[in-house]
C-alpha positions as CSV (number, residue, x, y, z in Angstrom):
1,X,-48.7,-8.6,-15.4
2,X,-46.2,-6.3,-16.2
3,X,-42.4,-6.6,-16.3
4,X,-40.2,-4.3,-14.3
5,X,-38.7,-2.1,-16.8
6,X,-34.6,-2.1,-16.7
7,X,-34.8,1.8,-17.3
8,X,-34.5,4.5,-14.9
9,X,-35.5,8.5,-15.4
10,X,-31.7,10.1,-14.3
11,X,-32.0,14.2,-14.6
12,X,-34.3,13.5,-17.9
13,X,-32.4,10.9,-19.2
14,X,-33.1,6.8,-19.4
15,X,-30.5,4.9,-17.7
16,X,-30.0,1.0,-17.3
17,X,-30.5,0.3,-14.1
18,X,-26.7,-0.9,-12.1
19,X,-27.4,-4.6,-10.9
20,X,-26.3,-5.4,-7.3
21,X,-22.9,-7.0,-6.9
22,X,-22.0,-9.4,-4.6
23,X,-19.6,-8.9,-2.4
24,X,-15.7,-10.4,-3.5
25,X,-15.4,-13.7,-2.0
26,X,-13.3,-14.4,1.4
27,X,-10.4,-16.2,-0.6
28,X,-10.5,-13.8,-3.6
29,X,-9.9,-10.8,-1.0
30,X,-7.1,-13.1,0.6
31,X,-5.2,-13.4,-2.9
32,X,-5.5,-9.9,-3.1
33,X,-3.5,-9.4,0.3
34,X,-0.9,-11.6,0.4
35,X,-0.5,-11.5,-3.7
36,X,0.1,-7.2,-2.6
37,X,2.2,-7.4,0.5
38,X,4.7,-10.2,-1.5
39,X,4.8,-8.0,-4.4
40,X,5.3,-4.6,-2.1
41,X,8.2,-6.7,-0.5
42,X,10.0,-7.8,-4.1
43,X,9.5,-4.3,-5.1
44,X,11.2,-2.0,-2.6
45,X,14.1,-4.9,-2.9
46,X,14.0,-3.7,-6.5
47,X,14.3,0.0,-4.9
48,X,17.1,-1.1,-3.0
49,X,18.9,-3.0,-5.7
50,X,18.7,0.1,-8.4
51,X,21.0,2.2,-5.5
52,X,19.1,5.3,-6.9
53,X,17.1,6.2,-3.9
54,X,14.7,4.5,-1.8
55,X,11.5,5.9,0.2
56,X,11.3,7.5,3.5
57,X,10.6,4.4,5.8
58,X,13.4,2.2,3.4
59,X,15.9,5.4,4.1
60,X,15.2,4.5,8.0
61,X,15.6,1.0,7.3
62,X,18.4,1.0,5.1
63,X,20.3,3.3,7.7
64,X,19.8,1.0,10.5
65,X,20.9,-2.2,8.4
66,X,23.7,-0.6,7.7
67,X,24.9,0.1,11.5
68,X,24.1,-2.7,12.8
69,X,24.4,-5.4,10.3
70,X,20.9,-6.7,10.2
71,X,19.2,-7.5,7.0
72,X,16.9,-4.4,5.6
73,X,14.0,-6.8,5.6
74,X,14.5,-8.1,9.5
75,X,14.6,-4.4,10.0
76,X,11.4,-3.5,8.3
77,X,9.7,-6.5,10.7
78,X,11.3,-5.1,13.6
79,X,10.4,-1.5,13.3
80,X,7.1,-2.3,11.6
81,X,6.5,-4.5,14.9
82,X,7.3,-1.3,17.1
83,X,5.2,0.8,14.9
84,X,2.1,-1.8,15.6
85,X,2.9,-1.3,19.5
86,X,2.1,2.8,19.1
87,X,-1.3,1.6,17.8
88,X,-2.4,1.3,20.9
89,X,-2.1,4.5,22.9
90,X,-3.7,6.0,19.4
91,X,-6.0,3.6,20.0
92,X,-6.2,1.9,15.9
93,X,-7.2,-1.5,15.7
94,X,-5.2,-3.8,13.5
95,X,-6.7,-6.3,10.9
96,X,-5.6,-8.8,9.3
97,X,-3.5,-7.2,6.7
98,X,-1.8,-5.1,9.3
99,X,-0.3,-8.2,10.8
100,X,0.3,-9.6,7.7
101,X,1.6,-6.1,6.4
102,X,4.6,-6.5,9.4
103,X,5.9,-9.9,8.4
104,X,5.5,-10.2,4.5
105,X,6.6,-7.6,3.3
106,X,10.2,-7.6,5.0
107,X,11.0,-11.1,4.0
108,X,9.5,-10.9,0.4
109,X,12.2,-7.6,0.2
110,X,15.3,-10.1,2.1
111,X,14.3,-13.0,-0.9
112,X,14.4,-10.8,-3.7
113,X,17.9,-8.9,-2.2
114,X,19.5,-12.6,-1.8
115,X,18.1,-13.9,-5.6
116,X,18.6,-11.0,-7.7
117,X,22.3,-9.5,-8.4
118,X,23.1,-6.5,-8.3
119,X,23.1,-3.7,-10.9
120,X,25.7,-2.0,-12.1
121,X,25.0,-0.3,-15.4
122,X,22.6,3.0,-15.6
123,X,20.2,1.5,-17.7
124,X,20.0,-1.4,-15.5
125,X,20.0,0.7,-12.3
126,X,16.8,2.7,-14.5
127,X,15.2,-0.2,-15.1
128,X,15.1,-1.5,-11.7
129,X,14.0,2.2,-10.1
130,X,10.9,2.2,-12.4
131,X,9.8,-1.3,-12.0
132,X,10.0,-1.0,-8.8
133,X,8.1,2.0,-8.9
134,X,5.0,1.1,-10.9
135,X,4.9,-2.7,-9.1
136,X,4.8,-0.6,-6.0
137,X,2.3,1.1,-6.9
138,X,0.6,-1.8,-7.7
139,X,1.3,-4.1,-5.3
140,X,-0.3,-0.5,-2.5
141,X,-3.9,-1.2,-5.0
142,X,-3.8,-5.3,-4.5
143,X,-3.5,-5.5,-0.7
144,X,-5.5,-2.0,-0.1
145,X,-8.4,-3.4,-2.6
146,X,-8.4,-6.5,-0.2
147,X,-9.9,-4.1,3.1
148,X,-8.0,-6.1,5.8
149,X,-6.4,-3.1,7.0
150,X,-3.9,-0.6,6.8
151,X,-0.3,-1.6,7.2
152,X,1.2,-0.6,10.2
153,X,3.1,2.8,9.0
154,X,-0.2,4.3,7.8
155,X,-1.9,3.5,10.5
156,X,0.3,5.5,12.9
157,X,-0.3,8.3,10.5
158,X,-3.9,7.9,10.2
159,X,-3.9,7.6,14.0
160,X,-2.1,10.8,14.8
161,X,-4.3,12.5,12.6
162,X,-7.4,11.4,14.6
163,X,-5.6,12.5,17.7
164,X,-4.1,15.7,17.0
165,X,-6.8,16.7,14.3
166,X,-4.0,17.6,12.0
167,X,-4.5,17.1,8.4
168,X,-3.2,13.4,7.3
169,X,-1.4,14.6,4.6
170,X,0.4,17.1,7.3
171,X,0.4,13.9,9.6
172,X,2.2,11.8,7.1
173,X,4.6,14.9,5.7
174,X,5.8,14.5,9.7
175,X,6.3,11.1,10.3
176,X,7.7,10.3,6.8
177,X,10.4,13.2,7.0
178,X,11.2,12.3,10.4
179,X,12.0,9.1,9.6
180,X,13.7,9.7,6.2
181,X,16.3,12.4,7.7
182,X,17.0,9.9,10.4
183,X,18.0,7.4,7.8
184,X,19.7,9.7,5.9
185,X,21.9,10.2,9.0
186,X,22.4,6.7,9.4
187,X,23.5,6.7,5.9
188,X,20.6,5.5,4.0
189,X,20.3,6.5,0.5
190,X,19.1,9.4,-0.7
191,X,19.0,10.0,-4.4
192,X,16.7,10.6,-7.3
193,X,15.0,7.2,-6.7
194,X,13.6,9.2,-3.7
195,X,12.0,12.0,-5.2
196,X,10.3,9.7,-8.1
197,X,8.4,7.5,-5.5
198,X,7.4,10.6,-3.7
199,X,6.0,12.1,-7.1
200,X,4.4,9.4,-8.9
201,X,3.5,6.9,-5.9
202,X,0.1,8.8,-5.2
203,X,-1.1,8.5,-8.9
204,X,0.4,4.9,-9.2
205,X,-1.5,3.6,-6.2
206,X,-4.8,5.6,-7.2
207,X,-4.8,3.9,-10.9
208,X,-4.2,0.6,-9.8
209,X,-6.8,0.1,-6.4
210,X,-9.0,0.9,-9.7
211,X,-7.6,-2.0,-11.5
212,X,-7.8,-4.2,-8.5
213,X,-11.2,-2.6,-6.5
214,X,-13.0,-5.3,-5.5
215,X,-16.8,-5.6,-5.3
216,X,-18.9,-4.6,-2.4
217,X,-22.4,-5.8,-1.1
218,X,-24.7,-3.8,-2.5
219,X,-28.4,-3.9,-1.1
220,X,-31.3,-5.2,-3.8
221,X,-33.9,-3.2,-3.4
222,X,-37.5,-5.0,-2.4
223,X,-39.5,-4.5,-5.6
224,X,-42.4,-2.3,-5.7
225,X,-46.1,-3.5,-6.0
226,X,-47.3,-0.9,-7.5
227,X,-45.1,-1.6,-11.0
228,X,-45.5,-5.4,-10.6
């Protein structure tokens, strides 16, 4: 009887056949979440702490904190919890992550504010901006490659972008500067910081849900009779 060769014809060429995967396992995809949205937390309180600029929706939080004397991380909860509520006439369905997404992140961001001091030198201040930065960026591949949802933010944009059948990235250009000159007005800050995360963030979170990705179920195909 004959063995099932391992080669493929590809446009001329012999490949090696790709062997299914299984699928990550429940608590591996659970570490993934909760390791991202606790590291997404620490690292916009690293944004915070480097006073150089923070992003949009931490502009609107930082503003609000700030006028009523609330901690930047209990608002992030509360406005991620009103956020969640426009879900509904947009008609997204949170996961698990998204829940998750609401609570997590703001009171990783309050632990790190109350444990860390405050920096006062430039190269300090640098040092914090681009860490928090790239674990940004890192922490957005971590709870993403886990596929329990988006957080609640993206979802409204993803959501108004189904609705109105605008472009997302015109969806999220919207909400996101809506939200920042609001905070700006409320006397968030606004500073280089700012324009770094909007520059690198993209390629930052790309690279690292590539570190992080996460196997999926693939099907095995039934084997063939004809080569057995």
């Amino acid at each position: 009887m004959a063995r099932t060769s391992p080669l493929r014809p590809l446009g001329g060429l012999m490949t090696t056949a790709s062997p299914p995967r299984a699928a990550a396992s429940l608590p591996r995809r659970l570490v993934h979440l909760y390791a991202g949205l606790l590291l997404y937390g620490f690292s916009d309180g690293l944004l915070v702490l480097a006073g150089l600029g923070v992003e949009p929706w931490n502009l609107f939080h930082q503003g609000i904190s700030r006028r009523t004397g609330l901690s930047i991380g209990t608002v992030a909860i509360i406005a991620g919890a009103l956020v969640l509520l426009l879900w509904w006439p947009l008609r997204q369905r949170p996961g698990l992550g998204t829940v998750s997404n609401v609570f997590l992140v703001g009171l990783s961001m309050d632990w790190t504010l109350a444990v860390l001091p405050s920096a006062h030198s430039w190269p300090a201040r640098t040092g914090l901006l681009l860490a928090g930065i790239v674990l940004n960026g890192a922490a957005t591949g971590l709870y993403l490659s886990a596929r329990f949802g988006p957080g609640p933010r993206d979802g409204l944009m993803t959501g108004l972008h189904r609705r109105t059948g605008r472009s997302l990235r015109l969806c999220r250009t919207f909400v996101e500067a809506a939200v920042g000159l609001v905070g700006i007005a409320l006397g968030g800050t606004l500073g280089i910081g700012t324009v770094l995360y909007a520059l690198t963030i993209g390629p930052l979170a790309q690279f690292f849900l590539g570190v992080f990705a996460l196997p999926v179920t693939r099907p095995v195909p039934p084997p063939d009779p004809a080569r057995s």
